[in-house]
PDB file of N, CA, C and O in Angstrom:
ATOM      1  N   UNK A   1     121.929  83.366 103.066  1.00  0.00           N
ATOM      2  CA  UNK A   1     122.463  83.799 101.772  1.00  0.00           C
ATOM      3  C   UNK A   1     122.511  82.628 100.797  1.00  0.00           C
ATOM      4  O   UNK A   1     122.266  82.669  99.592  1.00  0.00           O
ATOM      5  N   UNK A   2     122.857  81.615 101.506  1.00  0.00           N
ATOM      6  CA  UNK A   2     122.896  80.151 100.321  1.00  0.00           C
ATOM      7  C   UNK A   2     121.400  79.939  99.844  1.00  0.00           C
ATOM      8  O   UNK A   2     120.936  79.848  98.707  1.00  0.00           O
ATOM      9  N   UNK A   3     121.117  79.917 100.432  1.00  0.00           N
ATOM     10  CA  UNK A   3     119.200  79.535 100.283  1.00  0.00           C
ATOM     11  C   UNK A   3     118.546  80.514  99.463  1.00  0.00           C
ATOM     12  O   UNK A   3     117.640  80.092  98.744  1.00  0.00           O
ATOM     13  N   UNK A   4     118.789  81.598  99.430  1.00  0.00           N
ATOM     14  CA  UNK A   4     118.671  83.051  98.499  1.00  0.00           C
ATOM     15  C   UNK A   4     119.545  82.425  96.736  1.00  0.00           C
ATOM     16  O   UNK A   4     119.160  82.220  95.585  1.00  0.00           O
ATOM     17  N   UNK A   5     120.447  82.365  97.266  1.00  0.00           N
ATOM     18  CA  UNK A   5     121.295  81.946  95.958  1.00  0.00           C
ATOM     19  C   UNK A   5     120.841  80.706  95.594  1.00  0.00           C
ATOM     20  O   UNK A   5     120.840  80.619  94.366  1.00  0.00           O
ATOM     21  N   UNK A   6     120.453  79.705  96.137  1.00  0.00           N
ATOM     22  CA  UNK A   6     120.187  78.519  95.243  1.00  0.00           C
ATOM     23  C   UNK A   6     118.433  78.636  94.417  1.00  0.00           C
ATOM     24  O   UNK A   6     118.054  78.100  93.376  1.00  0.00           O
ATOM     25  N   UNK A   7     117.543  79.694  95.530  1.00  0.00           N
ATOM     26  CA  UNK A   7     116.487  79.621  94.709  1.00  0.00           C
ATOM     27  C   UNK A   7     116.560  80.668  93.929  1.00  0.00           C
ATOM     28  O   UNK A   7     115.583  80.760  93.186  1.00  0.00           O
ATOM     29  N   UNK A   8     117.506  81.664  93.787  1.00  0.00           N
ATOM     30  CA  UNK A   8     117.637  82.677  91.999  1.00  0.00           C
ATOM     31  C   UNK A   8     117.815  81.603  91.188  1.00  0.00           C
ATOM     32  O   UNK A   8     117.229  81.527  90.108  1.00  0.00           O
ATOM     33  N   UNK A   9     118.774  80.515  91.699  1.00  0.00           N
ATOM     34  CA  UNK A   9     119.323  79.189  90.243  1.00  0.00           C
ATOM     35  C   UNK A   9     118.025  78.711  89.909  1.00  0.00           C
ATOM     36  O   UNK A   9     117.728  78.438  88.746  1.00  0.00           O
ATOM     37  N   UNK A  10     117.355  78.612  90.719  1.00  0.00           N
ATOM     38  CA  UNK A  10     115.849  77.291  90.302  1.00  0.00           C
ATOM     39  C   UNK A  10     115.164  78.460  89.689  1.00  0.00           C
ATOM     40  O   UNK A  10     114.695  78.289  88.563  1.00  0.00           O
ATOM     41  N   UNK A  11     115.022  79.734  90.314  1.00  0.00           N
ATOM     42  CA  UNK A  11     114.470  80.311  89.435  1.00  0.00           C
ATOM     43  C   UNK A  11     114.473  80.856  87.870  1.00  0.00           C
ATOM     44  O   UNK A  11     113.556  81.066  87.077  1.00  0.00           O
ATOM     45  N   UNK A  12     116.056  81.005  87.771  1.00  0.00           N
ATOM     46  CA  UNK A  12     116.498  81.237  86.105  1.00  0.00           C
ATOM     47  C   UNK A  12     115.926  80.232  85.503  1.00  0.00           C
ATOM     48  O   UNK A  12     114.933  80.377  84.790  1.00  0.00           O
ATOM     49  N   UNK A  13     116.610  78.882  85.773  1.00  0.00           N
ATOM     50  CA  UNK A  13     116.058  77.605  85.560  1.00  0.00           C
ATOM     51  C   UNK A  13     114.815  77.452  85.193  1.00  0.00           C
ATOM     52  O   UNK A  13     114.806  76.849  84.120  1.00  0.00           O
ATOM     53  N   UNK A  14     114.228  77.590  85.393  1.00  0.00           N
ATOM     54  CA  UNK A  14     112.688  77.445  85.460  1.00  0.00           C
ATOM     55  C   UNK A  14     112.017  78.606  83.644  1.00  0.00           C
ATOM     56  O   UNK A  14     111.320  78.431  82.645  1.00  0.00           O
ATOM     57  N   UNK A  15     112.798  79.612  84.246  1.00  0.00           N
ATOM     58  CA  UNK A  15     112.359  80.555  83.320  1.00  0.00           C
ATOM     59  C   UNK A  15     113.140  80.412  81.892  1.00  0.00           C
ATOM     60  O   UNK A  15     112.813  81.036  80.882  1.00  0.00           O
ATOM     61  N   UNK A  16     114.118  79.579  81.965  1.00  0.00           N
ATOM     62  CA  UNK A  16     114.754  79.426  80.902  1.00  0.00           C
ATOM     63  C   UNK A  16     113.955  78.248  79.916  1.00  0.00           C
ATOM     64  O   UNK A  16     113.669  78.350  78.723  1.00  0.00           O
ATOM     65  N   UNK A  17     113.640  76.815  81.086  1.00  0.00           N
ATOM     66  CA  UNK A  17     112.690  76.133  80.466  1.00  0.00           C
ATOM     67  C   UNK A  17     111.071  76.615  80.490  1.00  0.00           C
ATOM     68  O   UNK A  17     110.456  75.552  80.573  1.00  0.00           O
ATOM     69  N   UNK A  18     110.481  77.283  80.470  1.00  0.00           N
ATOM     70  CA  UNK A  18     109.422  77.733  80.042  1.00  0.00           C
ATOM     71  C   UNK A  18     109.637  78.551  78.854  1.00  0.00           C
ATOM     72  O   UNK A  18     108.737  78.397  78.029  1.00  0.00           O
ATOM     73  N   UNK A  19     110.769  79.574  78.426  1.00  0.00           N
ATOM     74  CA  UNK A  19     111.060  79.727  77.420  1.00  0.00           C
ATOM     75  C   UNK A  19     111.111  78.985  75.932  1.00  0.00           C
ATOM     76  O   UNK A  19     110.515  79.190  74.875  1.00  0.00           O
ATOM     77  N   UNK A  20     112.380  77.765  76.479  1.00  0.00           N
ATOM     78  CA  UNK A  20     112.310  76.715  75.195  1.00  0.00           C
ATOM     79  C   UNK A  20     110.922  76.232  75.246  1.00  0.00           C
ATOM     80  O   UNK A  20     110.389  76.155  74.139  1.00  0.00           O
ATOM     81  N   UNK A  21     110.166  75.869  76.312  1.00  0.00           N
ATOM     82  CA  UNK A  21     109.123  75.022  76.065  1.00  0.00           C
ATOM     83  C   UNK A  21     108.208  75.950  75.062  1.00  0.00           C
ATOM     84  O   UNK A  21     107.622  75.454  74.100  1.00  0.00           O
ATOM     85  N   UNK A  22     108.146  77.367  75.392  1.00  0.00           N
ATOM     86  CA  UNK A  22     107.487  78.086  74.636  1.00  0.00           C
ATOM     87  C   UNK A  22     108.000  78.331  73.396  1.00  0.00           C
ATOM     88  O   UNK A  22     107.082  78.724  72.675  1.00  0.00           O
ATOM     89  N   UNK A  23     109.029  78.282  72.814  1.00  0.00           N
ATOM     90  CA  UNK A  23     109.892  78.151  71.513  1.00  0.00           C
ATOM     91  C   UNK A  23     109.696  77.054  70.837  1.00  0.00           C
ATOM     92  O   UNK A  23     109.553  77.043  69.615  1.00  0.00           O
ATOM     93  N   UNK A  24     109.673  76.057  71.557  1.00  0.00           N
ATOM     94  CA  UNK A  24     109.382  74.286  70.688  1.00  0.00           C
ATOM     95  C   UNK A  24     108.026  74.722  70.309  1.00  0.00           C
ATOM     96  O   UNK A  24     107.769  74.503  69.125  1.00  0.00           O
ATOM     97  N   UNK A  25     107.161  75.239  70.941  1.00  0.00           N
ATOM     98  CA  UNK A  25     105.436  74.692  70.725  1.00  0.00           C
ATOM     99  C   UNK A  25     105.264  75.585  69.809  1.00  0.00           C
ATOM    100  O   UNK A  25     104.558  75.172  68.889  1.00  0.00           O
ATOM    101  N   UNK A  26     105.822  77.201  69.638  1.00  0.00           N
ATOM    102  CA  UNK A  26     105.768  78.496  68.847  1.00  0.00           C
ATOM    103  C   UNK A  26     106.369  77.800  67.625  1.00  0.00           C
ATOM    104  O   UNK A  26     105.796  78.146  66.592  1.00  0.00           O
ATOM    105  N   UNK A  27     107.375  76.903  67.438  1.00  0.00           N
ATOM    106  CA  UNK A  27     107.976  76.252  66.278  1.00  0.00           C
ATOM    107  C   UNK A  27     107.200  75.288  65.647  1.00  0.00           C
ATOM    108  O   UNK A  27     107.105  75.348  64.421  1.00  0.00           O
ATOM    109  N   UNK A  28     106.651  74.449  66.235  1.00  0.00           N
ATOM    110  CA  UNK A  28     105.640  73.322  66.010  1.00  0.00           C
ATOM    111  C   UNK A  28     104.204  74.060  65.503  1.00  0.00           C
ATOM    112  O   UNK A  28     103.590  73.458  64.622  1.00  0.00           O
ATOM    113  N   UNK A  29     103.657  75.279  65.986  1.00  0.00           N
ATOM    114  CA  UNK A  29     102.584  75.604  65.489  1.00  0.00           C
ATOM    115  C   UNK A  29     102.944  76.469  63.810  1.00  0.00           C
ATOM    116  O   UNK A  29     102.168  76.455  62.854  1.00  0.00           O
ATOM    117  N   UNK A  30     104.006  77.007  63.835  1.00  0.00           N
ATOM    118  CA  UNK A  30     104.364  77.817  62.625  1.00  0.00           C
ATOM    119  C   UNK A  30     104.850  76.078  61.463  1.00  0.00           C
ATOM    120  O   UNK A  30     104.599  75.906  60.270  1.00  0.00           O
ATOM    121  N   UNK A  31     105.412  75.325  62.225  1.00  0.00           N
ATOM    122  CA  UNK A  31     105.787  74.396  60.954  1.00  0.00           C
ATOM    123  C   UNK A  31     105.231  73.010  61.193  1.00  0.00           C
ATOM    124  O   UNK A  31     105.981  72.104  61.556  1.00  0.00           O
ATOM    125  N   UNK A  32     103.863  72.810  60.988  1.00  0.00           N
ATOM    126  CA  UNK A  32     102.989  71.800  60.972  1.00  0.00           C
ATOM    127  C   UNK A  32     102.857  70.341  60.666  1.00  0.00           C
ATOM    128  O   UNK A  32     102.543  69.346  61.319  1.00  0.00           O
ATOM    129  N   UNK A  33     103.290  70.636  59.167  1.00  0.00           N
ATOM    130  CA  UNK A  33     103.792  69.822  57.877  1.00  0.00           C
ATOM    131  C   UNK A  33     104.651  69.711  58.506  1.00  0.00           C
ATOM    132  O   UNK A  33     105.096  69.313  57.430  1.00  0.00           O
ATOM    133  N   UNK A  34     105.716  69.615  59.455  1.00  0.00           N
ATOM    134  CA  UNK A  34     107.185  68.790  59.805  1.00  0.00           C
ATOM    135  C   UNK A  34     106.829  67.617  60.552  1.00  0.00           C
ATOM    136  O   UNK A  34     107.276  66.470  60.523  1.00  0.00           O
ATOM    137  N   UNK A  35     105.752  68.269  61.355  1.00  0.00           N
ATOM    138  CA  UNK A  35     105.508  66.686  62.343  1.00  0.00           C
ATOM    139  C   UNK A  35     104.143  65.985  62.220  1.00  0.00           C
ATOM    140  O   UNK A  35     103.924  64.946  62.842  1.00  0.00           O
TER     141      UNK A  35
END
């Protein structure tokens, strides 16, 4: 059961940073002229 529960955490984890990562780069391509 621990081992179940710690890889749902790595898994949110994971999906949460592929999110922002996909939000920074979706931000960076819409606003060009910033960087």
């Amino acid at each position: 059961m621990k081992e179940r529960f710690i890889v749902s955490i790595f898994s949110i984890f994971g999906l949460i940073v592929t999110a922002v990562t996909f939000g920074y780069l979706f931000y960076v391509l819409m606003n060009p002229e910033e960087f």
